[in-house]
VOFI-842240 format. One line per field, with one value per residue (C-alpha): residue number from 1; residue in one letter; x, y, z. Coordinates in pm, 1 decimal, decimal comma, padded with zeros to 6 digits, m for minus. Layout:
REM VOFI-842240
i <- NUM  ...
aa <- A  ...
u <- X  ...
v <- Y  ...
w <- Z  ...
***
This chain:
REM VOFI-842240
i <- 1  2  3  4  5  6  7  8  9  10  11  12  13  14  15  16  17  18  19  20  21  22  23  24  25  26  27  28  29  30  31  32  33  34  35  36  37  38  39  40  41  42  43  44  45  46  47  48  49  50  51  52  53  54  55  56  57  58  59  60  61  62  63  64  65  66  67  68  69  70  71  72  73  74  75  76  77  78  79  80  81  82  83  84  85  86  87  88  89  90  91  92  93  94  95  96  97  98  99  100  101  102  103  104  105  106  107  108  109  110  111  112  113  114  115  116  117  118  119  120  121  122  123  124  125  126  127  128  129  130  131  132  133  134  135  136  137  138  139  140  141  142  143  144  145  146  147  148  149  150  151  152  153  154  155  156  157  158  159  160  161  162  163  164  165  166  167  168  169  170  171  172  173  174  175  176  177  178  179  180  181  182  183  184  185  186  187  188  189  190  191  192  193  194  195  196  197  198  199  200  201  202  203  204  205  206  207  208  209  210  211  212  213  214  215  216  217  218  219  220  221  222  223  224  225  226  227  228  229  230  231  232  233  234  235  236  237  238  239  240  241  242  243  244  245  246  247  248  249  250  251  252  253  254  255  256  257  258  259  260  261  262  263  264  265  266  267  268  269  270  271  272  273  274  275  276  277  278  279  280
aa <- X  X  X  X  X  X  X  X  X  X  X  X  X  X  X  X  X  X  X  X  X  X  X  X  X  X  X  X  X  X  X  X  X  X  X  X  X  X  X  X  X  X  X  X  X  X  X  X  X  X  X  X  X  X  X  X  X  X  X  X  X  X  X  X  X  X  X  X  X  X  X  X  X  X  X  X  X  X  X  X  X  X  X  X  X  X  X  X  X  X  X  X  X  X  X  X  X  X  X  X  X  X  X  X  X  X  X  X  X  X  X  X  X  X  X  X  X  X  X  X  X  X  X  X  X  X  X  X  X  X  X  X  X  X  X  X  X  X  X  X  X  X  X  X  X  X  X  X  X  X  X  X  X  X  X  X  X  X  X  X  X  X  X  X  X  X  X  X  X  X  X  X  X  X  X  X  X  X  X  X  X  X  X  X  X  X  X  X  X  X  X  X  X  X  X  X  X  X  X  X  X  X  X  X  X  X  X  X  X  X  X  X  X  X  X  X  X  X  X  X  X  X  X  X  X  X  X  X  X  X  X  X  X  X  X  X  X  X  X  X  X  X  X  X  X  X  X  X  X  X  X  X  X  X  X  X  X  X  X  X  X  X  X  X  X  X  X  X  X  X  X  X  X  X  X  X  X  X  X  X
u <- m01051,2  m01056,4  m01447,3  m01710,4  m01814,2  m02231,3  m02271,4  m02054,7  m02165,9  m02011,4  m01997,7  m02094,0  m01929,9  m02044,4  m01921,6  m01641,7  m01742,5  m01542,1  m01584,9  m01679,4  m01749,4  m01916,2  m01825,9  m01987,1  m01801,1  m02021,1  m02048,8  m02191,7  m02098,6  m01860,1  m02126,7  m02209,9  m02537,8  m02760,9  m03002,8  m03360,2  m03376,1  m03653,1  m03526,1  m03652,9  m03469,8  m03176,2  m03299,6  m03282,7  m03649,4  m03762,5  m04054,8  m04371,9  m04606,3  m04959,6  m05272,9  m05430,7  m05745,0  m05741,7  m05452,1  m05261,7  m04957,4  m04933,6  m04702,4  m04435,9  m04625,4  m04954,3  m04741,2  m04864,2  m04795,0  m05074,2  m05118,6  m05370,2  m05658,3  m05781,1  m06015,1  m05850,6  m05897,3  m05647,1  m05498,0  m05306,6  m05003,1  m04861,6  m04457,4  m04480,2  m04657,2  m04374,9  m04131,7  m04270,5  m04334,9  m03957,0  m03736,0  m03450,7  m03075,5  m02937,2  m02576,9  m02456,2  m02396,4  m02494,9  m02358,1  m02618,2  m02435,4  m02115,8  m02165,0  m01896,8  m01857,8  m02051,0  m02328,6  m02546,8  m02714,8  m02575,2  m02918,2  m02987,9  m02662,3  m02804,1  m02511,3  m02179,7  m01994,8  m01652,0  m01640,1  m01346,5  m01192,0  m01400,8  m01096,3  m00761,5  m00799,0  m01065,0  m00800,4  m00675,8  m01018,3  m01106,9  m00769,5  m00841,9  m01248,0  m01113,3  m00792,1  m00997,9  m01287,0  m01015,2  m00837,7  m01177,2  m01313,4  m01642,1  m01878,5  m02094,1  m02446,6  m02572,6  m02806,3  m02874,5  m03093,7  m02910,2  m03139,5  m03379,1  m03431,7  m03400,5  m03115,3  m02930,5  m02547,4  m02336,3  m01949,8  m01677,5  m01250,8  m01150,4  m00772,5  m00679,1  m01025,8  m01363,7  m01708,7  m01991,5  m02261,0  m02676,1  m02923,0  m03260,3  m03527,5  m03670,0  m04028,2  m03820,1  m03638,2  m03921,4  m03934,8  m03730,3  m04005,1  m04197,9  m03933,9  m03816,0  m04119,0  m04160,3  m03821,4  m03888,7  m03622,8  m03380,2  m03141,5  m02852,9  m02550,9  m02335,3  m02139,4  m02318,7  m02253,5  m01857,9  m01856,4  m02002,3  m01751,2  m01461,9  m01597,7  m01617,3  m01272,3  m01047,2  m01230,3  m01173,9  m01024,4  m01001,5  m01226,2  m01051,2  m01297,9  m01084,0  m01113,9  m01464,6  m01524,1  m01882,9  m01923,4  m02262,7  m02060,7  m01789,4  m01980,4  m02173,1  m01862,6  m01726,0  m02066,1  m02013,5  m01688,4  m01736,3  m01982,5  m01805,0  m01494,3  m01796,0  m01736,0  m01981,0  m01983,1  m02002,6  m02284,5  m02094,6  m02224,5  m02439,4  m02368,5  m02681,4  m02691,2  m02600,7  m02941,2  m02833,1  m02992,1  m02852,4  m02691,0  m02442,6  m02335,2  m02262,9  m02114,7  m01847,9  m01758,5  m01702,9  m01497,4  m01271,9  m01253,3  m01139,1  m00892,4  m00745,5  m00740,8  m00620,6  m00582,2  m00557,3  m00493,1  m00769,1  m00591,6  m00680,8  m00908,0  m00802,3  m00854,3  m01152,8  m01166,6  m01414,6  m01502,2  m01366,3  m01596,5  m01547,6  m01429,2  m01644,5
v <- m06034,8  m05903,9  m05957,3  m05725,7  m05601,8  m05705,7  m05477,4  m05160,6  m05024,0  m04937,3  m05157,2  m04995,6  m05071,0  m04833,7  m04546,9  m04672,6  m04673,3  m04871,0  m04894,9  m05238,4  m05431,5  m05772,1  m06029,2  m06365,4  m06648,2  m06908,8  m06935,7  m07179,9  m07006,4  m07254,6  m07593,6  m07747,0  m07514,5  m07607,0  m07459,1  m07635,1  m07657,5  m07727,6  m08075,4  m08006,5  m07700,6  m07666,0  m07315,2  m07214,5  m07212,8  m06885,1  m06900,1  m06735,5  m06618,2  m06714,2  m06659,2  m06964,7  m06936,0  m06787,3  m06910,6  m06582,5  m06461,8  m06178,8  m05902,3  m05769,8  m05434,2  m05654,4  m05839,3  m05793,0  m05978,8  m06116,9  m06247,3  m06573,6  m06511,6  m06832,6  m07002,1  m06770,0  m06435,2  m06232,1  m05907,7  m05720,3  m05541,4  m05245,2  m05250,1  m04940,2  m05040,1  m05306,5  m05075,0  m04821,0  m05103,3  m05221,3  m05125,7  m04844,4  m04977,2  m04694,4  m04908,4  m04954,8  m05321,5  m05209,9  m05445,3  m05528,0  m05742,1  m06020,4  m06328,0  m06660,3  m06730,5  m07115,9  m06929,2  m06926,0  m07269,5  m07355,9  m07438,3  m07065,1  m07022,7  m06906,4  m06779,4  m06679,4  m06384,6  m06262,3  m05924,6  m05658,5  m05296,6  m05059,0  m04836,3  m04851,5  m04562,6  m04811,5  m05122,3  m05005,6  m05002,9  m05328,7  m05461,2  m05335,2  m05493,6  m05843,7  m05863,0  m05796,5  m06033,8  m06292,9  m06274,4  m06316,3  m06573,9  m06388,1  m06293,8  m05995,7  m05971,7  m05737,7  m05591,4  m05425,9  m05433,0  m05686,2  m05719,3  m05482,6  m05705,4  m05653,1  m05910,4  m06062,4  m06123,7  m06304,2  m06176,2  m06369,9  m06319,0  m06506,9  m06469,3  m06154,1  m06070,9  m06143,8  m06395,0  m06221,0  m06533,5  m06437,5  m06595,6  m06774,1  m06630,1  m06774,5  m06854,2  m06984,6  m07278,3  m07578,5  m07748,5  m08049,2  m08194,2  m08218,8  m08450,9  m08654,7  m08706,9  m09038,0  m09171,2  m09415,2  m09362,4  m09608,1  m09704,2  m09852,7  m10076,3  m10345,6  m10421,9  m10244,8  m09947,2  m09997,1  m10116,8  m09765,3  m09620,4  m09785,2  m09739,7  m09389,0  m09375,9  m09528,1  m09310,4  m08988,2  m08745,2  m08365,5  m08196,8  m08126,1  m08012,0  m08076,5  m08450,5  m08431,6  m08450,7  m08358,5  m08681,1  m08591,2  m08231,7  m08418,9  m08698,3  m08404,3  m08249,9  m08613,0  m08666,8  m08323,0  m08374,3  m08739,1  m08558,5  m08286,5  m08580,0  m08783,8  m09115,1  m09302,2  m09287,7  m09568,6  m09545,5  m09607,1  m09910,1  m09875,2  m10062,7  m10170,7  m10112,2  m10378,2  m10504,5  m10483,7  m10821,1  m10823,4  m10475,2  m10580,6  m10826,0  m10563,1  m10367,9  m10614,7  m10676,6  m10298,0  m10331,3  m10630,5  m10391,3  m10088,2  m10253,1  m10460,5  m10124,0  m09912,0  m09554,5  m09448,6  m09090,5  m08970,0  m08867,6  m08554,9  m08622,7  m08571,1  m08224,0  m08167,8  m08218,9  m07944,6  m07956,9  m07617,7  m07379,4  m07283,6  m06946,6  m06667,8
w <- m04382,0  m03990,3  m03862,5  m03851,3  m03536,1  m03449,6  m03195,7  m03031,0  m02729,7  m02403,7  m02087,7  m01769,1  m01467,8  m01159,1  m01282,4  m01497,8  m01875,9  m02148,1  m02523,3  m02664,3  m02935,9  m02977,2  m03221,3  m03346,1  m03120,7  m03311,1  m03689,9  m03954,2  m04250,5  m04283,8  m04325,5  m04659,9  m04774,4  m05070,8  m05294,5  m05393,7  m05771,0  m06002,5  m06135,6  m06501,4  m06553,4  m06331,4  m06251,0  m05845,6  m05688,7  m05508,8  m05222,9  m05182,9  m04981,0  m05093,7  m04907,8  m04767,9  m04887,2  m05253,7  m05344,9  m05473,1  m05423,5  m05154,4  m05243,6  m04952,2  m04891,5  m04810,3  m04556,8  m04190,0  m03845,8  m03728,7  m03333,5  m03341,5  m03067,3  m03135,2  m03420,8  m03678,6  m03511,8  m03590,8  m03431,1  m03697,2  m03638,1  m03847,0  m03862,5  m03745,3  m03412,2  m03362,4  m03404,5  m03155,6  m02903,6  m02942,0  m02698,4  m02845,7  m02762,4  m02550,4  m02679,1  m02286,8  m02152,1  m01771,6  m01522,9  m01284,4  m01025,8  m00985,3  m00954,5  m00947,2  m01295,8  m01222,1  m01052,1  m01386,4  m01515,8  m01900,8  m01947,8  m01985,3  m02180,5  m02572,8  m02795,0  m02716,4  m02795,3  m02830,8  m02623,3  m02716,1  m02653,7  m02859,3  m02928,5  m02843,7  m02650,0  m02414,5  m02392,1  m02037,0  m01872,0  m02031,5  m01888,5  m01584,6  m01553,3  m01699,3  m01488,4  m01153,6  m01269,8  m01363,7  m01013,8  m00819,6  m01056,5  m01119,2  m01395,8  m01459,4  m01511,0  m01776,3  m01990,6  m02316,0  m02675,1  m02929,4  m03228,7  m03103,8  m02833,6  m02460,5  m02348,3  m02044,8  m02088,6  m01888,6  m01934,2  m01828,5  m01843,5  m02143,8  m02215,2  m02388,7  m02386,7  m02234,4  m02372,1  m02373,2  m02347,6  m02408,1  m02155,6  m02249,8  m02055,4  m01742,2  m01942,4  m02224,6  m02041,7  m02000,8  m01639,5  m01646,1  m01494,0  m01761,7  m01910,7  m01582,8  m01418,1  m01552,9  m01482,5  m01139,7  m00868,9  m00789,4  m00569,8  m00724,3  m00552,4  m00478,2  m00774,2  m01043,0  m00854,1  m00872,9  m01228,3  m01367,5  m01106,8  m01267,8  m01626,8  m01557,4  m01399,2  m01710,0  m01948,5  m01754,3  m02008,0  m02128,6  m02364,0  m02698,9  m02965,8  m03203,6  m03162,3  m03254,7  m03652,2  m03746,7  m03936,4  m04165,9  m04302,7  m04348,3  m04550,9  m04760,6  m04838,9  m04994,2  m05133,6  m05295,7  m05429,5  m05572,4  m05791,7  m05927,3  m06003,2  m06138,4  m05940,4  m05696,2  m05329,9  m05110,7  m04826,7  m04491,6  m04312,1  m04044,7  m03746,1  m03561,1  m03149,1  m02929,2  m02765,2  m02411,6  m02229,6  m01886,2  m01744,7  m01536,4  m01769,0  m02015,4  m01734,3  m01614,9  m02046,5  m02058,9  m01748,7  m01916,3  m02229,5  m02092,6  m01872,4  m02181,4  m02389,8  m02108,5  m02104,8  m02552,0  m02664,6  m02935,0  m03218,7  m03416,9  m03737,2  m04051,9  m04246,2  m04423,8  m04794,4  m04914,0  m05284,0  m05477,9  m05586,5  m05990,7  m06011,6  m06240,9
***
């Protein structure tokens, strides 16, 4: 089944407009997903909103947003007020400005997307903006309403196509400092120095994603399947952390290591063995 287009729009370029579409780059349809059951009876368990202080059930029409002033004061707001308030996609990804495609911190990097020709008719234009882009190794800045909400997007030439990648918002990204500020500064040399130097040098390598296994779906989807064959499940043995008691002790032993194991290819994991879902 070819994917659904999330959004079609048109990017702007100066004066140059091309048909696009976006499509979901990242997806977790594709994880283990449960339902909560009621233990006694098997039967699937539903939520509810109740109110807080009688205790009954509040029906979906009596449903309001509500901003907290403080101590419990409440402003209320109708759906229609949000939707007035929210800003109307005009459907046009307006390029702002180029940039070098580095230029933007992946700190403010939220989802990505893959971006497309709208229509055949548009692939030629689209050619033409991601061929140009491609050759001077830059990115565009844009905007537009995803969601009914106003977003930046950083596009960038991605083979046949281009990735369309959301920002975070400058007041959503915390100060590092706020995290670092207790680290002390150091200076660092001498032979410690060159150990981490050399560590870092024998494991220099390329990033294949398909050498990483997520290890806990993985483990649900044997738990899963043990279950439905009705035989037990070994817990994997957890190894306990090395207490680290002198550093460049453990340094030069990871030096030793890595020079005995030299330079090792990671092999690709093993396919997943999903449990089959019953048919009817």
């Amino acid at each position: 089944m070819a994917p659904r287009a999330i959004w079609k729009g048109a990017l702007k370029v100066a004066e140059v407009t091309c048909p696009v579409a976006l499509y979901t780059a990242a997806s977790t349809s594709e994880r283990i997903s449960f339902h909560t059951l009621n233990r006694r009876t098997g039967n699937r368990v539903h939520r509810q909103f109740v109110d807080e202080v009688t205790g009954k059930p509040v029906e979906k029409d009596d449903q309001v947003k509500g901003y907290d002033r403080g101590d419990g004061d409440y402003i209320v707001l109708e759906p229609e007020e949000i939707a007035e308030a929210t800003p109307e996609s005009d459907k046009v990804l307006d390029v702002a400005t180029f940039l070098p495609c580095d230029a933007v911190d992946d700190l403010f990097f939220d989802r990505p997307y893959y971006l497309t020709p709208g229509t055949p008719v548009a692939t030629e234009a689209f050619a033409l903006i991601r061929d140009v882009m491609a050759e001077q190794e830059s990115a565009a800045l844009a905007r537009t309403v995803i969601f009914r909400r106003m977003r930046s997007i950083l596009i960038r030439p991605h083979d046949a196509g281009m990735i369309a990648t959301t920002l975070n918002f400058d007041y959503e990204i915390r100060p590092a400092e706020s995290a670092f500020d207790d680290i002390p500064k150091l200076e660092i040399e001498g032979e410690m120095l060159e150990l981490a130097r050399h560590i870092i040098r024998t494991k220099a390598g390329r990033f294949d994603p398909r050498a990483f296994d997520d290890r806990y779906e993985s483990a649900l989807a044997e738990l899963v399947k043990a279950k439905i064959e009705g035989r037990r499940i070994r817990p994997p043995r957890r190894s306990e952390p090395a207490k680290v008691v002198d550093l460049l002790d453990a340094l030069r032993q990871s030096a030793k290591a890595g020079a005995k194991a030299g330079a090792k290819h990671v092999t690709k994991p093993a396919a997943k063995t999903r449990p089959q879902r019953k048919a009817g």
